[in-house]
Each structure stands twice: as structure tokens, then as C-alpha cells.
N, C-alpha and C positions, 0 to 999 in steps of 0.2 A: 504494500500500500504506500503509496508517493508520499508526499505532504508538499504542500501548498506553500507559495512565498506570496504570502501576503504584506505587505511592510506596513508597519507602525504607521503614525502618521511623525511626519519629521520634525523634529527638535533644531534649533538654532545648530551647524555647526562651529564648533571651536578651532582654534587653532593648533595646531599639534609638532611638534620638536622631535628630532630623533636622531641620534649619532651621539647623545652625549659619552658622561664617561663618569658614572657615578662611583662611590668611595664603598662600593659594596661588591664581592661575589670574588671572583678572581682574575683576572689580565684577561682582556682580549684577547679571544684566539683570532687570526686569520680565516679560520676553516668554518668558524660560524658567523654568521650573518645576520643582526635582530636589526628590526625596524619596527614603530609600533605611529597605528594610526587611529585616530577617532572613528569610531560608525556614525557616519554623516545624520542617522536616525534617532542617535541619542548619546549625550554628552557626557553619560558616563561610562559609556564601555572603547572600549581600542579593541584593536586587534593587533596581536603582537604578528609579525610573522619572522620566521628564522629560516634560513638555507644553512643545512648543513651538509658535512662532507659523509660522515658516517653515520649517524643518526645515536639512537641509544634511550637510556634513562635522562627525562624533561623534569628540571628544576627550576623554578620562576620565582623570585624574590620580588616583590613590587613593595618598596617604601616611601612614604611621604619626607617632606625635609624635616622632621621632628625623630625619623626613623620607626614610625606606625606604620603598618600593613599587613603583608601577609607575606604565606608562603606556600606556592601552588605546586601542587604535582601531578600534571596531567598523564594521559598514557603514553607510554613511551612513543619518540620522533623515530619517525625511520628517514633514511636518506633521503639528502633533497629537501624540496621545501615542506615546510609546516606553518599554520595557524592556530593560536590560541587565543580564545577570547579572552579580555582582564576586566571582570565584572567587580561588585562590592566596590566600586569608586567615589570617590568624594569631589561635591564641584568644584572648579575653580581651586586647582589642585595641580602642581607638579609633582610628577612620581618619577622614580628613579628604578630601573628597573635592571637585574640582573640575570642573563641567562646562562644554564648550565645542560648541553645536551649530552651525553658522553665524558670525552674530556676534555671538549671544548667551552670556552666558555664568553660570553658576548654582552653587553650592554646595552640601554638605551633613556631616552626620558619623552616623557611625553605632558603635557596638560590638560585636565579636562575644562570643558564649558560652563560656563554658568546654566543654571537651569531655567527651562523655559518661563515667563513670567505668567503663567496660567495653571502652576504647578499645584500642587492643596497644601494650602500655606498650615504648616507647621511646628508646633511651638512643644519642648519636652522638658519634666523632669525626673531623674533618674537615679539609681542607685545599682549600678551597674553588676557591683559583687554580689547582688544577692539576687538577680534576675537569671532565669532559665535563660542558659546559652543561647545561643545562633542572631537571626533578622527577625523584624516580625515584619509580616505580608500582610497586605488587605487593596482590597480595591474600594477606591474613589465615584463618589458621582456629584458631578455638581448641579444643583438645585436652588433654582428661583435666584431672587436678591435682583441687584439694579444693573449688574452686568446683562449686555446689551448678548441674548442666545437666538435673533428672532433667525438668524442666519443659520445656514448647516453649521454645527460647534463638534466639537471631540466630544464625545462624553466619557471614552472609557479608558481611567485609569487605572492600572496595577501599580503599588509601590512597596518598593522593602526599606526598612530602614536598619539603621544599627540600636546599640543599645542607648545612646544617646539623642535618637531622636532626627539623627544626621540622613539624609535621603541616600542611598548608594543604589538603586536600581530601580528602573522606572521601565514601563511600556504603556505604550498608547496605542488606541482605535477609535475608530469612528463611533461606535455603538457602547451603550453603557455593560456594566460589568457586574455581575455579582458574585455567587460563590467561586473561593478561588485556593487550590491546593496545589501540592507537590504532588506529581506522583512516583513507584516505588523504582522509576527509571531517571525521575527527577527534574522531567517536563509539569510543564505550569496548565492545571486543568481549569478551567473557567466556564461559567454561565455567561452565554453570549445575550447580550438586549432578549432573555425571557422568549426565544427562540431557536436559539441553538446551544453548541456546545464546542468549544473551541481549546485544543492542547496545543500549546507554546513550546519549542525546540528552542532554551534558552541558548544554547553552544551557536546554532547556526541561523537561529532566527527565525524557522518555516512554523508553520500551522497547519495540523489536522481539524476539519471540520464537520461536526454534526448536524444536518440543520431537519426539524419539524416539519411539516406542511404548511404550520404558517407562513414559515419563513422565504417556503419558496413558492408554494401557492395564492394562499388565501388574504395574508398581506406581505407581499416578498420585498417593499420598500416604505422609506418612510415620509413625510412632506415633503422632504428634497428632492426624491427621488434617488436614495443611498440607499441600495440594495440591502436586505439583512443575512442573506445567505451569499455567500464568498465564491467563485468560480471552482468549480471540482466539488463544490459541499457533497460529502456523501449524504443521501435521502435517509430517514429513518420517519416509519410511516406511525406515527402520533402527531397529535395537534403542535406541543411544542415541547419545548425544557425552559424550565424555571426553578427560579432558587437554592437548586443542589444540584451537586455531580459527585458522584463517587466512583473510583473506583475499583471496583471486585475482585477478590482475591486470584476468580478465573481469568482474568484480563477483561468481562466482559466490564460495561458503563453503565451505572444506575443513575435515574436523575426522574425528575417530577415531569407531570404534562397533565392535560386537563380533556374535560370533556362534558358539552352541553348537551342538554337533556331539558325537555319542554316539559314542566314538571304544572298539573291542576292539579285545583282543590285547594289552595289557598285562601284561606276561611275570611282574610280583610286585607286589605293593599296596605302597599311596604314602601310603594316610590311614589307619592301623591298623583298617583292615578286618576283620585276621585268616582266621576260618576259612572266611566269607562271601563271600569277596572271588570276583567275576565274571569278573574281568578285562577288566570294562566302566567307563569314565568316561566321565561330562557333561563334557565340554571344553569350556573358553571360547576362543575366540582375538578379535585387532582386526581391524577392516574401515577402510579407508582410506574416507570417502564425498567426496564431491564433490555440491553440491546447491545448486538453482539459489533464491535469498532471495526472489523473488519470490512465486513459488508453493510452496517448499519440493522440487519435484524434483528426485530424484536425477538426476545425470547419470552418475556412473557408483559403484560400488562394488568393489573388489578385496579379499578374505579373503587373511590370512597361512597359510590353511588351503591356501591351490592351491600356496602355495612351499616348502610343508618340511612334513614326516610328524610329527606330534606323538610318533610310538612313533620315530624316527629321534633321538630328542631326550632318551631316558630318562635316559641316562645324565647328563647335565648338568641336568637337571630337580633341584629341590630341594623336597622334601617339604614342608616348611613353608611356601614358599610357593604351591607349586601346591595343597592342601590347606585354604587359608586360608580364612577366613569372608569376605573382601574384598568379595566380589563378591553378597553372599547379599541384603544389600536390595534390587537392581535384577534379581535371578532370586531373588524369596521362592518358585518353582514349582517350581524344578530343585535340582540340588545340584552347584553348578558350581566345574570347576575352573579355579583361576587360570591357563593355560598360556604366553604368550607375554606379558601385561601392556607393550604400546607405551603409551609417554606421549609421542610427540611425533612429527610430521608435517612436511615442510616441503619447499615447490620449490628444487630446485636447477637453475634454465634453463636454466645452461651445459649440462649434463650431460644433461639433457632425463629427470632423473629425479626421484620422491618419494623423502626420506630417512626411513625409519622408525625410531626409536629403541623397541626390541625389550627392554622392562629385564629380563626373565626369562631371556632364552637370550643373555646379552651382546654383542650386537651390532646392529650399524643395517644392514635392508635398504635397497638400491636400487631401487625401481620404477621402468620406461620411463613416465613421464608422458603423452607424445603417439607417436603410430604415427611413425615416422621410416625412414630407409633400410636401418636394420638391424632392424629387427622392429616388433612391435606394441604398443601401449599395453598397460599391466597385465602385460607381462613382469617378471622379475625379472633386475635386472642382474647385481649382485652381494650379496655378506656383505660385512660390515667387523667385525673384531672376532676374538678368539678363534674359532677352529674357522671361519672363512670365508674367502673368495677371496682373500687378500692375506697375503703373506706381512710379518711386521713387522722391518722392516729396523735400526731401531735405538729404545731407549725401552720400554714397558711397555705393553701393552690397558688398557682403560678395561671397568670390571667395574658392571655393570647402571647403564649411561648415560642419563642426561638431557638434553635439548633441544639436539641437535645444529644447527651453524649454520655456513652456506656462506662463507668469505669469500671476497672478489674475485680474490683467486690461485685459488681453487681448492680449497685448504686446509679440514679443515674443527672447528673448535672445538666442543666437547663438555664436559660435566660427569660424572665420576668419580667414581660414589658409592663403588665402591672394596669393594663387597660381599665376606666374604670373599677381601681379597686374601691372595694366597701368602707366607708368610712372615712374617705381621703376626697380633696376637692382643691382644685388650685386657685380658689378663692379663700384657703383658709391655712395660714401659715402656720398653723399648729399641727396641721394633719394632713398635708401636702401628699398630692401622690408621686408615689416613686418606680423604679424598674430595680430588677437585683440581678444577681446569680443566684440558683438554691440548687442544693442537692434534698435528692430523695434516694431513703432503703426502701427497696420494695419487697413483700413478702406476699408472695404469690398462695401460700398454703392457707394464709389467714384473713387477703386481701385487704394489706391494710398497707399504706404506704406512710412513712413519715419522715420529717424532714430535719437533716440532720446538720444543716450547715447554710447559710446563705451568707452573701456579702452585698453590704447599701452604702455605697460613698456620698451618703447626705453629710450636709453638714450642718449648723444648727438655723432653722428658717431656711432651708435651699435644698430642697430635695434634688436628686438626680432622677430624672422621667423622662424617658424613651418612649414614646407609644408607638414606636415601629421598628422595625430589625434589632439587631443585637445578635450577641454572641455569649459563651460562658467556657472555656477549657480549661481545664485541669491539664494542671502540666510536671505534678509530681508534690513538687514544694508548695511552687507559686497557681495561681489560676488566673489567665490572660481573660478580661472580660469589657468587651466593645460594647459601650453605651452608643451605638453607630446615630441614632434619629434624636437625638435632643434636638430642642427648638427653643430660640432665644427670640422674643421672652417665652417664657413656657406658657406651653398652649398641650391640645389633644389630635391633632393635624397639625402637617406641615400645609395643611393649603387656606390655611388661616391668613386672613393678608395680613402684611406685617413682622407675620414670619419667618427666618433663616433658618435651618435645619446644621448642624455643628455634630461633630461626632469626638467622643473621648473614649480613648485604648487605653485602660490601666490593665498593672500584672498586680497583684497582691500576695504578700504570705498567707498560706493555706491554713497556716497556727494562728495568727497574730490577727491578721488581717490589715496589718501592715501595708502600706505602696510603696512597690520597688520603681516602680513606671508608670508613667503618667503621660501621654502623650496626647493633644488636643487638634484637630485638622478643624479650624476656626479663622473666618476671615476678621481680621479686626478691624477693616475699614467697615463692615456689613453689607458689603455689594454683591456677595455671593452666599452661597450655603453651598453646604459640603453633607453627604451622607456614603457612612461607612460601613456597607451590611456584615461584613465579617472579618476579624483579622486572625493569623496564622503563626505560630512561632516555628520555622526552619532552622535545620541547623546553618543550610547557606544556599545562597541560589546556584551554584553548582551542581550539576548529576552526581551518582555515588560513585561514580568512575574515578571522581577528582577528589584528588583530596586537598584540603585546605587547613592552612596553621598560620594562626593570630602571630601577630609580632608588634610586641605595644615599645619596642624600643630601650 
């Protein structure tokens, strides 16, 4: 299977030096050859390239003038030319670079560029020794404010940073971006614009691509006329992909997709109908798919439509959102309602089930993943959450949750947006609502789930309240957790005018509760808003081919 050179969209280039002769590595040999250049596409990667005479064992020292960097060891050069890409860079940066093929050995220096001035402006603080190693990843999307978008704009950024908050690796596209992971090859897996699915070849830049029927059918572009499916997209026959991708231990791709259904019997109207009203809706609900990267086949599809009645659901349904425009670009043909809105998917082995996180009816189903001794694949195990199979033993439900995630007890950590909770009102500074992290033990024999752990970066009179995306990962010590949709001033929507949308990535101690990281992607002029649906801790954006070693000087 090929893969696609799609190219980013281009960043400012920089200017770039090479032949110097830095005080690091060992003498110039004649026999090797370095020279390193900017990728015209983005200002902080080069490309080193080396001619050598006999090729061998590839050592790459890349340091700053303070003597910070690193130390890369790609797979071995064979004779003749070689390229290596030098990612994890810092802008506006001389580097000093030394090369060691064999036993030859060569030089060079290069500068990076400053960064594009439409980058997501951010701001960190940090405690670097007591934070889970590597970058943390997350993707960008910028939202409303007085910057002028009436025009085609970028919307999709990916960004890594370091522990201090510094940008060292960025990509762009046209289309926005949301779930975004490594995979176990150490390409960049991505939710394309809630239509496809797109893996990044960070070494040499290509894309493989997934695209739905939206994407190339039903709405295959958008006001501009910018295509959403990429030339060569493999077909995968579901409506689309949104908000997750996983993927599968068998190499196959999990990720969400949807599916309407003209659903009567609606006992009073939900979108001020009035006097017209049918008592018929276009219903949306998600489909879990499963599909094989090579060819794009499905292997299997299960609808939240076979495990619960959407009219069994009225009561807990909320107008505003089931009613919402959300869904209107990727069905410009229907007039569809938001009903069930899952943002997130994930195996859970032990349990031999999918967790679905269900943001609209507050709760995460269980699907039977594989046929096993008690029944058949695509069962439904149970609810978790208000109004489902578990009774809550001590602590509070988690109110329209994000990206639920398995830990090795069992246990299972979640994000809190905290949607009208009870007793909370942002008209009342004493009981303000807020968003968390929380963990839950679940005890399947006794049906009773309780909760054993949550984290609220309130502080006193200033809650922290997301009422949209978010993140919560456990990472051993620390737990990385994206408040992605806060709104300044706080509101219950971002489509509140007056509104900016700002997102803040803290890591916390898991004992303490402590901040090790703090990081804010917040415009402080106010002309823009920023939203962060998920962020990622990596060891490094390099494949596991490479290995890489810090050098703090």
C-alpha cells in the first residue's frame, strides 16, 4: 500500500548555514560529507544529508550554543548518500551538529525559523523533574474571536512541545484535527475534519488516508471548495470517522461513524416546531466501525441504535443539544438530530469489551468485543453512569464524559465535563460548576461502581469548566489532564457571543495532586480562541527505530 505526499500547508522558510565547524564530535573526515537544510514546510525540522564513502553505525549529536540537545541514532548509513530528518527543534535556534558514520566523522550548523505568526500562542509553567518523561502532543483548532476566518484559513494543527512548554514540532493542514496518537510503528494517527482518518510518516512526511462517504460523497468539500478526502483516499464504506482512532493490536483501525434513522413517536417537539410538529425526527446516533487499513474493509460495524430506544431517552435528552446545527455540514441533505454524540472508543481486553463514551445520555457503554463463553460479539454488557447498570457506591457521576481509559487494576479514569451538574450554577460563586478527572472501581459481581480518586484545579471563587472535550490519562505517577473547551468569561457554549474558547494541559501528582505542568494555549490579545480536544504524552516524535538521548549540557 503507497502512501500519499500530501504536504502540510507551508510555514515561513528560514534561513539555513552549513559547513561550519563546531567544538563537538571529532575532526572532519574527508570521506564524509554533512550538509543540513531547512524543510521549506516547516521551521523546525532540516534535513541532515551525509555522502559517505563506506557507510556503517549513524551517530548525530545536534546541540544548541548552551550545549542542550540531543543524541540521535538512526539505523545504520550504508554507502553513499543518506538523509536524516533532525526533529524536536527549537525556533530561532543555531545548532551545531556533529556527525559520526563509521569512522568517519563530519560537521555542520544550521538555524531554525521563527514560527509562523498564527501558531497557538502558548504560555507554561513547569517542574520539569517531577513530570513523566518525553513531549506532550495534542492538536489545535482555532475558534471564533475577531481574527478575520471569513476566507479558506488552516484549521489543523498538531503540536509537540517539551517539558517547558517550548514548541519543537508542529504540522499543518487545511482541515481541523482531533484525536491524535503514536502508533506502535510511530507514525502520527489522526481524526481528519470528523470525516476521515489520516496516519503521518513523520521520517519522510507522506500520509495514508481513510476517508467515509461523506467525505467523498455526500459532502466531499467545504465552502471553499477544499476537498475533504485527499487524492488516492482509500474508500471505507461508513458515513464517516469522528473523534477517535485506534489502533488494534491486529493492525486492523477502530474509530466512531454514525448513522440516521427517521425515528416516530415523539410524544412533544424538541426544536420549536410548534404547530407543524410530526412527531417524526432525522436521528443521528454512532456506529463503532472496525476496518481493515489495507483495503479499507469493514470488518465489523455495531449502531448504539440496537442498545437503547432513542424515545426511551426523552426524558434526559436536552433540546439544545439534540436540536443543534453540529452535525449539519457532514448531513447538508437531512436535518439531523444530535442524539447520542460518542466521542471516544477504546479496548478494554480484560473485560473482553469496547468502552463507548456516550457525551449526550451520560454514560459509557460496554460492548462484548469478541464472541466468548457468555455470548456474542456486539452484545451490550452494560451502562456506567447515571441511569445505568451500576449502582454508585460512594462519590458523584461524571456528566457528558470524555475519553474514558482502562487502567491495569481495572479501574477506569474519565474526564468530567461536569455538564449541568446539580447544585452548581455560574451565576453563583459559591457553587460554581466545574469539569474534573475521576477514577472509578468497578465491581461487576455486585454492580456497584465507586469512585476512588478525582482531580478539580478550582481555585477559591474560579472554578475550572469545560462543557466540551477534554481529556484525563494516567501516566503512572502523574495524570496529564486537558481542560481543552474552557470559555472566557465562562459560559455553557462556546457559541455564546462574546465568547473565546482557551484550553489548559496540566500533568498533576497522582498522591498529592500537586502541578508538575501547566501549560495554557490562550490568546491574550482575545482575537482568537483556541480549542484542545486531547493531549498525548510520547516518549519522542521519532519511530522506535530511532533512538534518542537528552543532552542538557
Amino acid at each position: 500500500m503507497g502512501r500519499l505526499v500530501i504536504p502540510a500547508v507551508l510555514a515561513v522558510v528560514a534561513a539555513c548555514t552549513s559547513g561550519g565547524e563546531p567544538d563537538i564530535g571529532e575532526e572532519d573526515d574527508h570521506s564524509l560529507v554533512v550538509e543540513a537544510d531547512l524543510d521549506p514546510a516547516n521551521v523546525l525540522r532540516a534535513e541532515l544529508a551525509m555522502t559517505s564513502e563506506d557507510g556503517g553505525d549513524l551517530i548525530i549529536e545536534v546541540l544548541d550554543p548552551e550545549g542542550v540537545g540531543f543524541r540521535l541514532i538512526p539505523p545504520a548509513a550504508g554507502a553513499g548518500a543518506t538523509t536524516v530528518p533532525l526533529l524536536g527543534l527549537e525556533a530561532d535556534t543555531t545548532y551545531a551538529v556533529a556527525v559520526t558514520v563509521g569512522g568517519s566523522a563530519g560537521s555542520t550548523t544550521f538555524t531554525t525559523g521563527s514560527l509562523p505568526d498564527d501558531m497557538p500562542p502558548i504560555s507554561t509553567e513547569s517542574t520539569p523533574g517531577d513530570m513523566h518523561p518525553g513531549v506532550t502532543l495534542f492538536n489545535a483548532i482555532p475558534f471564533g474571536g475577531s481574527a478575520d476566518r471569513s476566507g479558506p484559513s488552516e484549521d489543523g494543527y498538531l503540536v509537540a512541545v517539551d517539558e517547558t512548554g517550548d514548541i519543537v514540532w508542529y504540522y499543518r493542514q487545511t482541515h481541523s484535527i482531533q484525536d491524535v496518537r503514536q502508533t506502535a510503528d510511530g507514525d502520527l494517527l489522526f481524526i481528519h475534519h470528523e470525516t476521515g482518518v489520516r496516519s503521518l510518516d513523520v521520517i519522510d512526511g507522506s500520509l495514508l488516508e481513510w476517508s467515509g462517504t461523506t467525505g467523498l460523497d455526500d459532502a466531499p468539500s467545504d465552502d471553499h471548495g477544499r476537498a475533504y478526502a485527499g487524492p488516492g483516499s482509500i474508500r471505507v464504506e461508513t458515513d464517516q470517522m469522528h473523534h477517535e482512532v485506534v489502533e488494534l493490536a491486529d493492525g486492523n483501525l477502530m474509530t466512531l461513524s454514525r448513522e440516521v434513522r427517521e425515528i416516530d413517536g415523539w410524544p412533544d417537539p424538541l426544536c420549536d416546531e410548534a404547530e407543524d410538529f410530526t412527531g417524526t425526527y432525522e436521528v443521528v446516533t454512532d456506529t463503532v466501525v472496525v476496518f481493515e487499513p489495507e483495503s479499507g474493509e469493514v470488518v465489523f460495524e455495531w449502531s448504539l441504535f440496537d442498545f437503547t430506544d432513542p424515545l426511551d431517552t426523552f426524558e434526559v435528552i436536552k433540546p439544545a443539544e439534540f436540536c443543534s446545527q453540529y452535525l449539519a455540514d457532514v448531513y447538508p441533505d437531512h436535518e439531523p438530530r444530535d442524539w447520542t454524540h460518542a466521542n471516544a472508543v477504546v479496548l478494554d481486553e480484560e473485560r473482553n469489551a469496547l468502552l463507548v463514551s456516550v457525551r449526550h445520555l451520560d454514560q459509557v457503554f460496554a460492548i462484548r468485543y469478541q464472541d466468548d463463553d457468555t455470548g456474542r460479539a456486539g452484545d451490550l454488557l452494560w451502562r456506567l453512569g447515571e441511569g445505568g447498570d451500576f449502582t454508585l457506591a460512594e462519590g458523584e457521576w461524571f456528566l457528558h464524559p470524555h475519553a474514558p481509559q482502562v487502567l491495569e487494576d481495572g479501574s477506569i479514569m474519565i474526564y468530567d465535563n461536569g455538564n449541568e451538574r446539580p447544585g452548581t450554577s455560574l451565576d453563583d460563586p459559591d457553587d460554581l460548576p466545574y469539569s474534573r478527572a475521576v477514577q472509578y472501581e468497578i465491581d461487576e459481581e455486585n454492580w456497584t461502581a465507586t469512585q476512588v480518586w478525582e482531580h478539580r484545579a478550582d481555585t477559591p471563587g474560579e472554578a475550572v469548566y469545560a462543557p466540551f472535550v477534554g481529556d484525563a490519562d494516567f501516566l503512572g505517577r502523574t495524570v496529564l489532564i486537558t481542560h481543552g473547551g474552557l470559555l472566557d468569561p465562562p459560559a455553557h457554549s462556546p457559541q455564546v457571543e462574546g465568547v473565546l474558547p482557551w484550553a489548559r494541559i496540566i500533568e498533576v501528582d497522582y498522591e498529592t495532586g500537586n502541578l508538575v505542568f501547566d501549560l495554557s494555549i490562550k490568546d491574550s490579545e482575545g482575537e482568537s480562541g483556541w480549542i484542545v480536544y486531547r493531549a498525548e504524552r510520547i516518549g519522542t516524535i521519532y519511530p522506535p527505530e530511532y533512538v534518542v538521548e537528552s543532552i542538557d549540557g
